[in-house]
C-alpha positions as CSV (number, residue, x, y, z in Angstrom):
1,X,49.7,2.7,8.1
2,X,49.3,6.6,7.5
3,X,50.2,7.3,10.8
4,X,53.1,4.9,10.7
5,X,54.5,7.0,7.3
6,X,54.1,9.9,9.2
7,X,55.9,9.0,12.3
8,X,59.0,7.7,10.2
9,X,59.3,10.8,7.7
10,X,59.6,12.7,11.3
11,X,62.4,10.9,12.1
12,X,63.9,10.8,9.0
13,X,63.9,14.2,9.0
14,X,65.3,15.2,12.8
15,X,69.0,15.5,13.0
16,X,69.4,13.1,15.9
17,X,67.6,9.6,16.8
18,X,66.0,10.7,20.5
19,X,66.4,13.2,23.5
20,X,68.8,13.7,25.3
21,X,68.9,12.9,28.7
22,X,69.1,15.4,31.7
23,X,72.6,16.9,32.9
24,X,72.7,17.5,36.4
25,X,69.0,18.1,36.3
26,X,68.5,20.2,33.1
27,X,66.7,18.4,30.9
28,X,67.8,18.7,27.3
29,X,65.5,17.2,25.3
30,X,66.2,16.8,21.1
31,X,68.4,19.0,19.3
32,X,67.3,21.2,16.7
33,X,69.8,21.4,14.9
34,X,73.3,20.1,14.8
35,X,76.1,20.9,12.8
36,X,80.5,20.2,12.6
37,X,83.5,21.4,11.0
38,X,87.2,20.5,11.0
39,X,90.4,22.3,12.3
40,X,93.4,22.4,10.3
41,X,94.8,19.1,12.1
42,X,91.3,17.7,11.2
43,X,90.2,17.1,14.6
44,X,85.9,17.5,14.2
45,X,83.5,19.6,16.3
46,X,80.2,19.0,17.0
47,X,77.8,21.4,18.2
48,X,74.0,20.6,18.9
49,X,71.5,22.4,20.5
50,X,67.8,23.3,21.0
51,X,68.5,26.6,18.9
52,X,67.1,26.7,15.3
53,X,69.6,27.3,12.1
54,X,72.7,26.9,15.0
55,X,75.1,27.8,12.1
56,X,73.8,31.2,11.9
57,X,73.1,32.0,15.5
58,X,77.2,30.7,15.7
59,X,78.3,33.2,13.3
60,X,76.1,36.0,14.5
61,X,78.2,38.2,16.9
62,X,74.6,38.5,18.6
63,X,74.1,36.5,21.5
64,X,70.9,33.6,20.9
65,X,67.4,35.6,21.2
66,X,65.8,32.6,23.2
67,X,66.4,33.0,26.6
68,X,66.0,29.7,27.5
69,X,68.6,27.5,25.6
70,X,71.8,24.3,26.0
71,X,74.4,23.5,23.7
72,X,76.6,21.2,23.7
73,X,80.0,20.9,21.9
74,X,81.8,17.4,21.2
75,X,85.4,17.4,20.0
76,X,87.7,14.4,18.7
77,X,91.5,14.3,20.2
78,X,92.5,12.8,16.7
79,X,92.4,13.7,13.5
80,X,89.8,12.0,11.7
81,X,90.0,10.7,8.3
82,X,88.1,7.3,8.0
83,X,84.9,6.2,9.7
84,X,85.4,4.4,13.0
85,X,85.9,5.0,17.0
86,X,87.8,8.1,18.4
87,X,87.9,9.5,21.7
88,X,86.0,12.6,22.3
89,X,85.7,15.5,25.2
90,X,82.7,17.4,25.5
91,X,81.0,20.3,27.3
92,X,77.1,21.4,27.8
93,X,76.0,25.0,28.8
94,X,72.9,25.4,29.5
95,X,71.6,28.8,30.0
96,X,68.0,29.0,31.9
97,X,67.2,32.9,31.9
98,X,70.6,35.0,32.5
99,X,71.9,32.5,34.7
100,X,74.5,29.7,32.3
101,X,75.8,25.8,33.9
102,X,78.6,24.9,32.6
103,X,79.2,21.3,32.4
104,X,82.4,19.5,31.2
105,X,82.2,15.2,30.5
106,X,84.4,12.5,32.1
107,X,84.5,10.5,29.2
108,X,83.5,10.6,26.0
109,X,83.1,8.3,22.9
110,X,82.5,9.3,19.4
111,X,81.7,6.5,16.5
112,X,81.7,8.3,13.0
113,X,79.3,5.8,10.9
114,X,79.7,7.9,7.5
115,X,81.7,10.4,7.0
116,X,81.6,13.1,4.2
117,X,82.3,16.3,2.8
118,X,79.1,18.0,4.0
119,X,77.8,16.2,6.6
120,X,78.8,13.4,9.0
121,X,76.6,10.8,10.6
122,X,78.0,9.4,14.3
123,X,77.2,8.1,17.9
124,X,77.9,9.7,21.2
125,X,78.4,8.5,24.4
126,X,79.3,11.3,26.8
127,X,79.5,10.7,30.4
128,X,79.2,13.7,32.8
129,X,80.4,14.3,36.2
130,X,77.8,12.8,38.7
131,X,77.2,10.0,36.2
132,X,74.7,11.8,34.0
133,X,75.5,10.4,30.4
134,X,73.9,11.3,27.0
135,X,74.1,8.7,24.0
136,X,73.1,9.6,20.9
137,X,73.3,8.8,17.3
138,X,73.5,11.7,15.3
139,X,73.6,13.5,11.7
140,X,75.5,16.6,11.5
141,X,76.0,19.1,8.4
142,X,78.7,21.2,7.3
143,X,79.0,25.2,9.2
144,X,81.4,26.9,7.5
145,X,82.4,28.5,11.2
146,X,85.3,28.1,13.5
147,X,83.5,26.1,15.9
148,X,87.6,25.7,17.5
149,X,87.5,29.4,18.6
150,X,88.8,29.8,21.8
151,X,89.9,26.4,22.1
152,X,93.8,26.9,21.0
């Protein structure tokens, strides 16, 4: 029963439910960390990786000290205002050394179960190109970042 306790306080504590699967052969295992904010049309961005305290690392003008690291961004193409189903784009880099894959999905699905002020809980279902697909359910907290940048 101890063991049992200890198991689910782990996963209570992780920010998403499982790994993630492989992407065109990178294996991406959990995230560490994964974090959103909103544009000013209140589209949301996601962004998970295998990088600690991600919110910091994305507003350090430093590039990540691991060398070996993947993140991945998710994006709504709607505003979002109420929990529910919204279409979603994605993209994964994964960066093995100085060499970075850049992968951009198909399709992509994003179902926000709860949403709040500081943090959002949803499920992803993200297909890549060569049918590599990662679903995941996921909990996500506030980074006062433009995670947008670039994107307008």
């Amino acid at each position: 029963m101890k063991r049992f306790a200890m198991v689910a306080l782990g996963c209570a504590l992780t920010s998403c439910d499982r790994s993630f699967d492989e992407v065109d052969g990178h294996k991406l295992g959990r995230p560490e960390s994964v974090v959103f904010a909103r544009n000013q049309s209140g589209h949301i961005m996601f962004v998970m990786s295998n990088l600690p305290n991600l919110c910091t690392t994305l507003s350090s003008a430093d590039p990540p000290s691991m060398d070996d690291y993947w993140v991945l961004s998710s994006w709504t193409r709607l505003e979002v205002d109420t929990p529910g189903e919204y279409s979603a784009e994605a993209y994964v880099a994964v960066a093995n050394n100085t060499q970075i894959d850049e992968y951009e999905t198909e399709v992509g699905d994003l179902k926000v179960q709860r949403l709040g002020v500081d943090a959002i809980k949803a499920r992803l279902d993200l297909t890549f190109p060569g049918g590599d697909r990662i679903k995941a359910r996921v909990t996500a907290e506030l980074c006062d970042e433009d995670l947008f940048i670039g994107m307008y």
